[in-house]
C-alpha positions in Angstrom: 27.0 120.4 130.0 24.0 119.9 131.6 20.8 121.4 130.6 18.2 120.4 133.7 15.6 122.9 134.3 14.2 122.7 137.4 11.4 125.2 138.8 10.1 125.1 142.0 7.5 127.1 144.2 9.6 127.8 147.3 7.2 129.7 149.5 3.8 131.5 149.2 3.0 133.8 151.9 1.2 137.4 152.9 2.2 140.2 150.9 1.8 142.5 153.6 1.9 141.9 157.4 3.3 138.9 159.7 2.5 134.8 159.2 -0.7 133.9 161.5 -2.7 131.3 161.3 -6.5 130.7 162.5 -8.1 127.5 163.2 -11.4 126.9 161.7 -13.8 123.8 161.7 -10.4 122.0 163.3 -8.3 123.0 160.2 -5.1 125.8 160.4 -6.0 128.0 158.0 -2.9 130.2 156.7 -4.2 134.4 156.9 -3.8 136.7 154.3 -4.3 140.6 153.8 -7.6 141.5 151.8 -7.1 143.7 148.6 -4.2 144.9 146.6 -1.0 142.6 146.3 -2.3 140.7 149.3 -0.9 137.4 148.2 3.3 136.4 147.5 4.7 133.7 145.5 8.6 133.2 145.1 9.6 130.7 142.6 13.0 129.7 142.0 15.1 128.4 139.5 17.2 125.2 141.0 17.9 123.7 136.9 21.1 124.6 135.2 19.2 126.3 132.3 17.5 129.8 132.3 13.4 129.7 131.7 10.8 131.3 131.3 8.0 130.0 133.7 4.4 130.9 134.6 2.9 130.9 138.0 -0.6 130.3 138.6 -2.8 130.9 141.4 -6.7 129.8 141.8 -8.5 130.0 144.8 -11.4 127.3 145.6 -14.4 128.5 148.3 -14.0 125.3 150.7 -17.5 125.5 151.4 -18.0 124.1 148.0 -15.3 124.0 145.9 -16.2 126.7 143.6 -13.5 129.0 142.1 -13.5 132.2 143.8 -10.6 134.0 142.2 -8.2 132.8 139.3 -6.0 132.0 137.0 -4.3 134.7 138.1 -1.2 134.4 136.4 2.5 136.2 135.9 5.7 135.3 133.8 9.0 134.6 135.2 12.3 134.6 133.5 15.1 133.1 135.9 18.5 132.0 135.7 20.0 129.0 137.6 19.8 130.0 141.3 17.9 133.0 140.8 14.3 133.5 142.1 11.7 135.7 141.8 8.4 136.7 143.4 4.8 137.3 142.0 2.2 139.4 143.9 -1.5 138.9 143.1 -4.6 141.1 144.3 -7.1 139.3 146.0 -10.3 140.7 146.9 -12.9 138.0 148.4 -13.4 137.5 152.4 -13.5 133.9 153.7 -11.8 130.2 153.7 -10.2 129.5 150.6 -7.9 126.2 148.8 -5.5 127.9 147.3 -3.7 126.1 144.6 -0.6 127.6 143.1 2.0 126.1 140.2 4.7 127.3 138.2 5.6 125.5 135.1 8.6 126.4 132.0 6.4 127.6 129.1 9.4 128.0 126.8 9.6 124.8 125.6 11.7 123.1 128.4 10.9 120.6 130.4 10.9 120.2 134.4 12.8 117.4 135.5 11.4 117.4 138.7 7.6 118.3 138.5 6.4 117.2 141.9 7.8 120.7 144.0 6.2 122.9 140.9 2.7 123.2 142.7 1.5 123.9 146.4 -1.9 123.7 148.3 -2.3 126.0 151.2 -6.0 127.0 152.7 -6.4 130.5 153.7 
């Protein structure tokens, strides 16, 4: 039997509205909503063992690189295959690091830790 838990964050994107990017001081810079569930994570479950995972997101001010927003956090129970989306509020106006993870938190262990975490400026 094999008992491989594997988490992974597979995309992170807007809530609400289409995928556009803006360009700003010669970087792409992904768009998102402002406000209520602006912001969607889908995690997925690509082990052989159900877990119980959080996802984390914090958002950085890149002027700075100051937390603006964050942990924001949610719990995901998923079986092998199955995946699973988180939607976080997110209130502040302007360019943003966004740094988002998922790890087990019921004891297991991710064999493959490198695709649990994602950087994306907004």
């Amino acid at each position: 039997m094999n008992d491989n838990v594997d988490v992974w964050i597979r995309e992170v994107v807007p809530a609400r509205g289409t995928t556009t990017y803006i360009e700003s001081n010669g970087e792409y810079l992904l768009r998102f909503p402002y406000g209520e569930k602006s912001v969607r994570i889908v995690a997925g479950n690509i082990g052989y063992m159900t877990t119980t995972s959080r996802i984390e997101a914090n958002f950085y001010h890149i002027s700075n690189g100051l937390l603006a927003a964050g942990p924001l956090t949610c719990e995901l129970t998923l079986a092998p295959t199955e995946e699973g989306l988180c939607e976080f509020d997110f209130t502040s106006i302007g360019n943003f690091r966004m740094n988002v993870s998922v790890n087990p938190i019921d004891g297991n262990n991710d064999i493959l830790p490198s695709d649990n975490w994602l950087e994306q400026l907004i």
